[in-house]
C-alpha positions in Angstrom: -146.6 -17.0 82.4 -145.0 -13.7 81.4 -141.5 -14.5 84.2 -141.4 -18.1 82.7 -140.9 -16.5 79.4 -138.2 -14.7 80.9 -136.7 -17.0 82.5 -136.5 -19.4 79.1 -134.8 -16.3 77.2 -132.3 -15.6 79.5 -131.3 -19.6 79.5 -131.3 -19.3 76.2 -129.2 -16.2 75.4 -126.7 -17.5 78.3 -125.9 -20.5 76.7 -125.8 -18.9 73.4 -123.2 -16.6 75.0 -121.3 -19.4 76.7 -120.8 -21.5 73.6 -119.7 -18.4 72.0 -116.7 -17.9 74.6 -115.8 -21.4 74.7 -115.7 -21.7 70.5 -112.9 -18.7 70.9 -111.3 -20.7 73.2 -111.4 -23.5 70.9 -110.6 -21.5 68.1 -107.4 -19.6 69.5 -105.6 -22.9 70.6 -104.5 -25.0 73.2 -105.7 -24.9 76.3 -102.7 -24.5 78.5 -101.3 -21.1 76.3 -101.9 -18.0 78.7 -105.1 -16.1 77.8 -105.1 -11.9 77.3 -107.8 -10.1 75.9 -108.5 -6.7 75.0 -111.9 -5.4 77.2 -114.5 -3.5 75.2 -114.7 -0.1 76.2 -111.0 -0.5 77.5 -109.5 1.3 73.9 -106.0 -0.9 74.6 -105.0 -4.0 73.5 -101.6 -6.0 73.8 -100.7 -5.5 69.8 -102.0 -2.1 69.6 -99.5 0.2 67.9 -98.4 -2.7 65.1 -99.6 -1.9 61.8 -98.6 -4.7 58.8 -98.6 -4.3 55.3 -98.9 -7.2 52.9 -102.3 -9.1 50.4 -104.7 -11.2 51.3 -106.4 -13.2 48.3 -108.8 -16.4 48.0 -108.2 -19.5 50.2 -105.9 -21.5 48.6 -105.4 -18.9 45.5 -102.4 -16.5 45.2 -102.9 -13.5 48.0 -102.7 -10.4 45.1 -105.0 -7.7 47.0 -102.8 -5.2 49.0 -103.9 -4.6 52.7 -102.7 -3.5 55.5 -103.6 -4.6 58.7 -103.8 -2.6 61.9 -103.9 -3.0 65.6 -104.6 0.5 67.1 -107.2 1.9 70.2 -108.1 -2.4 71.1 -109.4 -2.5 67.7 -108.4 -4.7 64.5 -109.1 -3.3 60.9 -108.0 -4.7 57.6 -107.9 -1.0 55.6 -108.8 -2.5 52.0 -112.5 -3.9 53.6 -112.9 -0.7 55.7 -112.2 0.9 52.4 -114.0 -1.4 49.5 -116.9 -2.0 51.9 -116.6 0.0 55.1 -116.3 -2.6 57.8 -115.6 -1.0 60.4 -112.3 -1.9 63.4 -113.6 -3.7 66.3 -112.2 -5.2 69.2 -109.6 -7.9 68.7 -109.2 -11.0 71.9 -105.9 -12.7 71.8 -104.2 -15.5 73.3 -100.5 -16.0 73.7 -99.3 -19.1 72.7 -95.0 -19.5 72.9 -93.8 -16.7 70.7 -96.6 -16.7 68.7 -99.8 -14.0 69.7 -103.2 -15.5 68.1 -105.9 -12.7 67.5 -109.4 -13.3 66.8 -111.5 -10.3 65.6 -115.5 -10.2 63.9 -116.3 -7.1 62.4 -120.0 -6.3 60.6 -121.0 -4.6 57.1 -122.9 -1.1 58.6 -125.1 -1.3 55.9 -126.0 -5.2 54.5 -126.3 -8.7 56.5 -122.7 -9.8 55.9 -119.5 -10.3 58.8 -115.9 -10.8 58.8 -114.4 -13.3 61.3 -110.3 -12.7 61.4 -108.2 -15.1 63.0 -104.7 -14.5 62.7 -101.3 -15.2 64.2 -98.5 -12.4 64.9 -95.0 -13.9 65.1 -92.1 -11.8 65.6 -92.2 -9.6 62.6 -95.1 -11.2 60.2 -98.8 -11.6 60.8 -100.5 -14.7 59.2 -104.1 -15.8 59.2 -107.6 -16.3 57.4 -110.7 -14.7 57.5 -114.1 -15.9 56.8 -116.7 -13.8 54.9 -120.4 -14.8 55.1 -123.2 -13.0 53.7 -127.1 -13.9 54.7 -129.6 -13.3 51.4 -133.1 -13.8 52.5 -132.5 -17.2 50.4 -129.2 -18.3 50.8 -126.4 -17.6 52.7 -122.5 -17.1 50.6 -119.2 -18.0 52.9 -115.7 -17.1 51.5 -112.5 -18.1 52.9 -109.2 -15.3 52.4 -105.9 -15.8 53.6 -103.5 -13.0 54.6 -100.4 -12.2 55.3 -97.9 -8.9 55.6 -94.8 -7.9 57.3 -94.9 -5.5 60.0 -94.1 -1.6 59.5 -91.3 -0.5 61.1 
């Protein structure tokens, strides 16, 4: 009885996994764009070394919170969450699509139930995108959309 259980919770955390990697696939765009993604553990990533500076605000509301966003080590970090509320950088997967590079990153609060999703695109010298903020409450769950954009630092 004990291997069955095993068994069941490895299918299960499989296809959890699986639907994760093909909702990034989904997510990034179309499915004949060539695919590159950083490798945890690998501390390089193909936009590492491009910092951006620009706001980020409400979706659909005017961007007026200065950020700056940076690729550095396979990592993505937006500096004013790291610094308002200490999200950390984490790895960053993107997909070239044409000229443009897609980036998807998902960063966690260290210290609360709450996540950042980033998707973003980097085109020549601008970086455009929205993130998606959801905090779990033991009774309700709060999702925020941002958008962002900035010019890269030369």
């Amino acid at each position: 009885m004990q291997r069955s259980k095993q068994t069941i919770s490895f299918v299960i955390v499989a296809t959890i996994a699986a639907a994760g990697l093909s909702s990034l696939t989904i997510a990034t765009g179309s499915e004949s764009a060539e695919n590159t993604t950083t490798i945890p553990g690998s501390e390089t990533g193909p936009l590492d070394g491009l910092t951006f500076t620009g706001a980020l605000g409400p979706d659909g509301k005017p961007k007026d919170i200065p950020d700056s966003f940076v690729f550095e080590n396979g990592k993505f970090v937006s500096k004013e969450c790291e610094l308002r509320c200490k999200y950390p950088a984490r790895p960053y997967f993107v997909r070239v699509n044409g000229t443009k590079t897609e980036f998807i990153s998902e960063t966690k609060c260290p210290y609360k139930d709450a996540k950042i999703v980033w998707r973003g695109t980097v085109e020549g010298d601008t970086i455009k995108g929205k993130s998606t903020w959801v905090v779990k409450r033991w009774y309700w769950t709060v999702e925020n959309t941002f958008e962002f954009e900035g010019t890269l630092v030369k």
